[in-house]
N, C-alpha and C positions, 0 to 999 in steps of 0.2 A: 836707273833704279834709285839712284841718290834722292836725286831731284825727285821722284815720287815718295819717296821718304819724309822728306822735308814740305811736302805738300801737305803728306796726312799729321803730319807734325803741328803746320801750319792750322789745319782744317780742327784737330784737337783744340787747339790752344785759343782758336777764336769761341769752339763751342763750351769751353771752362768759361771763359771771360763772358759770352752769350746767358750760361747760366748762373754766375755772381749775379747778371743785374737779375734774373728773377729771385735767387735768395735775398736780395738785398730788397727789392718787392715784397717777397713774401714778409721777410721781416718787420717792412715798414705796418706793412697791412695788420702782423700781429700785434705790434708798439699799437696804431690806430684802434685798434678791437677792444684790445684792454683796458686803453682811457676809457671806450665807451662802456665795457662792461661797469668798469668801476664806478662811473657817474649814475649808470642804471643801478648798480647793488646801491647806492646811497640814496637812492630815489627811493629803491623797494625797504633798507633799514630804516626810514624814518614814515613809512607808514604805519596805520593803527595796528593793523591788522599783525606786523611781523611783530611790533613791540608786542602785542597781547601775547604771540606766541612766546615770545622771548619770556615774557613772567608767567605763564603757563608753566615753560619748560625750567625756570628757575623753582619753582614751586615743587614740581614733581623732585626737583633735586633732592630741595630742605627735607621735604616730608621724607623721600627714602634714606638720608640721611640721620632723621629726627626719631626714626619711629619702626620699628617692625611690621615685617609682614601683615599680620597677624593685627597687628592693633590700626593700621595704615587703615582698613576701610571704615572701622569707627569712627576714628579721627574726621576722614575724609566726610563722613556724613555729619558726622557733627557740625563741620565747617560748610559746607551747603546747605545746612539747616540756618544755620546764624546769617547765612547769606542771602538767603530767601527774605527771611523777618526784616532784614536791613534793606534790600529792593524794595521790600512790599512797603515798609515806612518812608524812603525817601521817595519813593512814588508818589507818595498820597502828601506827603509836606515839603518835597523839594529840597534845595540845597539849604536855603536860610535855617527854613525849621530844623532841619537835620544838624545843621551845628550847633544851633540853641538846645536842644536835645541833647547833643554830645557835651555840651559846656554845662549844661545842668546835673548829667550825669556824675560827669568828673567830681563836678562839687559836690554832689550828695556822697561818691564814694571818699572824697576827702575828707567832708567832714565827720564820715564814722571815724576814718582811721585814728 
């Protein structure tokens, strides 16, 4: 009876240590997973696409921040109206004209003030 004692004694103590190496696998496998995750998240933050979102969602910030309910879709058209007129212009003159534009601008409102 001893001696079966210390067998299933035995029999435990190899299947504890049997399952350390798979924790210690599993482990490895999650340390491995994460670098990769984390080298993909820095792949997907420095595309266009998440920065646009990122000032999108900055944006909705300012404005709920800035502005009431109530005055928020004014606002918010007004600013897609001025953004249209500003597409349809750099469209048609591109980036140079558009800052000869803007520098001409400045100047003319500078020299009212």
């Amino acid at each position: 009876m001893k001696s079966e004692k210390v067998k299933i004694r035995g029999t435990l103590v190899a299947a504890i240590l049997n399952n350390f190496d798979a924790v210690d696998n599993s482990l490895e496998t999650m340390t491995n997973s994460a670098g990769s995750a984390m080298k993909e998240m820095e792949i997907i933050e420095n595309s266009l696409e998440f920065k646009l979102n990122a000032l999108e969602e900055t944006s909705v910030g300012i404005f709920q921040n800035l502005f009431h309910s109530d005055q928020m879709g004014s606002v918010i058209d007004f600013l897609t109206n001025l953004l249209e007129i500003l597409d349809s212009i750099t469209e048609k003159i591109g980036l140079f004209g558009t800052l000869g534009a803007s520098i001409g601008i400045a100047a003319f409102i500078k020299s009212i003030s």
